[in-house]
C-alpha angles and dihedrals in degrees: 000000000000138000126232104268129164117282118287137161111264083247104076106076121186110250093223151063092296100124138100110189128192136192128180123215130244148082122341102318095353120170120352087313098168132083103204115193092210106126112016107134129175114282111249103224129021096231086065075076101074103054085060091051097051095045092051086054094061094047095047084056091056099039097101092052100042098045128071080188145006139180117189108185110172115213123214090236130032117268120238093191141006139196140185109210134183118348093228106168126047121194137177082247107025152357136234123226140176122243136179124206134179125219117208101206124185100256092263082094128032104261111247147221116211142199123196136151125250118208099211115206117227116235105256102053093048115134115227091202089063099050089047103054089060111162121184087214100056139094129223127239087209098060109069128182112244095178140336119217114201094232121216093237133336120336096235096169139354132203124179119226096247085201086067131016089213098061120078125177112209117185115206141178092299138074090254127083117208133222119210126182101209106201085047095049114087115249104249132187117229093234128142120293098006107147117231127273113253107236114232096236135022124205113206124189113106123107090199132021121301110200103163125006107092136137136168118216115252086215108048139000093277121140125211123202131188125185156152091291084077084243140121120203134184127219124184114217085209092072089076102032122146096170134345129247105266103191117047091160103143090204089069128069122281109262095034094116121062121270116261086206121090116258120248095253075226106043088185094062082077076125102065133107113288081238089065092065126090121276141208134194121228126261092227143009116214122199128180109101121092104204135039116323101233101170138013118181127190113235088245092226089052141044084196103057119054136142132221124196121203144176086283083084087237124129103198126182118210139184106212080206093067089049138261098310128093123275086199134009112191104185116198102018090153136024089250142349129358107229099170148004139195138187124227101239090200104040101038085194097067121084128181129209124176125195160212081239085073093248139111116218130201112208121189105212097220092067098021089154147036121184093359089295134102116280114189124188093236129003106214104199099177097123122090088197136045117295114239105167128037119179133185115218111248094218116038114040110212092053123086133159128238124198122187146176089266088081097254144122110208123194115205136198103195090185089061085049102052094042095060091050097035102030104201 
């Protein structure tokens, strides 16, 4: 995670070894499993250092006790995002589960975005030894390169298409998002010189880089962008479908099903500018926010409703069926800045934002405002730092996850919370 740094805009990215990044294991998008780099800014002053230290060496002293199972697998490079995908083998020991992950080089190499397949241990065959050996320069047998992409710029954040296991959206320092069918895509080797991979589809919309906000719709193969244009506009894949995927079984590999992207008519052109790739222009433009987009989020039960937060401090819900104008606008639903938003997948009614101000909020749609301002349900002010990532969990529905600059990973139980403030 990130240190507490003076405030910049999520832009701006260190160009060295400065991350600590984090993913929880689990199904298909458990836990906060993503370690976005949107956000993580230079630290001010070198003695900010120490308390982070310090705080990293306490918790590599507990790790064996706090911990069923860990994986430590150390990249050449840092890691700007990273990304579990699809759980796609199931054993009596472990499981085997898909993961993206991002490398940051220095610009001597193309910056890269890899797959590779994590076998995850069940509990009860973890190994305390093991744990217990941790080692931050090591790297686990149990994480293994797939493939590895030569990205057209940093790998800010990465979503994978639920509709086919083959199919990731990256967003980078620049207005486009780009589609990439991995099992399609050559596997390429960052070396000097190497020219970049062409993506396999290319979103255009913005009028002015989007580095963060991105989301992919749970209903249908819909994609959402936020950006610096203080806009949010909304693609459909199927606007460029050749086939579509027939087999979305998450027990078999990712890739078994056919691509619902069209093929290069020269797969062998997977060098070529990213220029050079098939485009496609947005279903809608949304405007209403008057600062940086930083999140967007699908409603999970519809492609047409979604909400975006931004550095206007305002969280808005729209219905891209009503038009291009906001549902509902909450201004000031935080003290500063919106970094991130998710959407309950349970209780389509709940609705998390998490801030610059250090807090989580949880907002209930149906009374989003009093007095013209934000009313959350509760406010969860744990975190001495900016909040950059909040999850919600994909299996119980009152538990969700919070990261933060302050270098933790907070895991929260919001029922606990409310019953000891409404006793039922």
């Amino acid at each position: 995670m990130e240190s507490q740094t003076v405030k910049k805009k999520r832009g701006r990215k260190p160009k060295v070894r400065d991350y600590y990044e984090g993913a929880a294991g689990g199904k298909r998008g458990g836990g906060v499993g993503e370690g976005d780099g949107g956000g993580m800014r230079e630290r001010a002053k070198s003695g900010q250092q120490q308390p982070v230290d310090d705080s990293y060496s306490r918790w590599k002293n507990v790790v064996p006790v706090i911990y069923d199972w860990l994986a430590n697998h150390n990249l050449v490079w840092p890691s700007l995002s990273c990304r579990w995908g699809p759980q796609f083998e199931h054993g009596n020991h472990k499981n085997r589960q898909r993961l993206y992950l991002s490398e940051q080089t220095d610009g001597t190499v193309p910056n890269t975005l890899v797959i590779a397949n994590c076998e995850i241990v069940k509990p009860r065959v973890a190994a305390a030894e093991y744990i217990s050996a941790f080692n931050e320069e090591a790297r686990s047998p149990f994480v293994k390169k797939h493939k590895t992409i030569l990205h057209p710029g940093e790998v800010n954040r990465i979503r994978e298409l639920p509709q086919s296991n083959r199919i990731v959206a990256t967003h980078t320092d620049c207005p486009d998002v780009f589609i990439w069918d991995i099992e399609a895509q050559p596997n390429r080797h960052a070396v000097l010189g190497a020219a970049v991979s062409r993506p396999d589809l290319i979103l255009t919309g913005h009028q002015d880089n989007a580095e963060f906000a991105l989301a992919m719709c749970p209903a249908e193969p819909f994609v959402l962008s936020g950006g610096k244009d203080k806009s949010v506009v909304l693609w459909s894949i199927q606007d460029h479908i050749s086939t579509l995927a027939t087999d979305s079984e998450t027990t078999k590999p990712p890739g078994s099903g056919g691509s619902i992207i069209k093929s290069n008519s020269n797969p062998s052109e997977g060098n070529d500018k990213p220029a050079d790739s098939p485009s496609i222009g947005p279903r809608g433009i949304f405007h209403g926010h008057e600062d940086t987009v930083e999140d967007v989020q699908f409603c999970p039960s519809s492609a047409q409703e979604f909400c975006s937060v931004g550095d206007d401090s305002c969280l808005i819900l729209w219905d891209a069926r009503t038009g291009s104008s906001p549902v509902v606008k909450v201004e000031k639903a935080h003290n500063a800045d919106l970094h991130c938003v998710d959407w309950n997948p349970h209780d389509q009614n709940l609705i998390l934002t998490g801030s610059a101000d250090n807090s989580v909020c949880m907002f209930d749609r149906r009374n989003l405002t009093s007095g013209g301002v934000g009313s959350p349900i509760h406010k969860f002010e744990d975190h001495k730092a900016a909040v950059l990532c909040v999850q919600w969990c994909p299996d119980k529905s009152s538990v969700f996850g919070s990261s933060a600059e302050d270098g933790l990973l907070n895991i929260w139980d919001h029922q606990l919370v409310r019953s000891s403030i409404f006793p039922y």
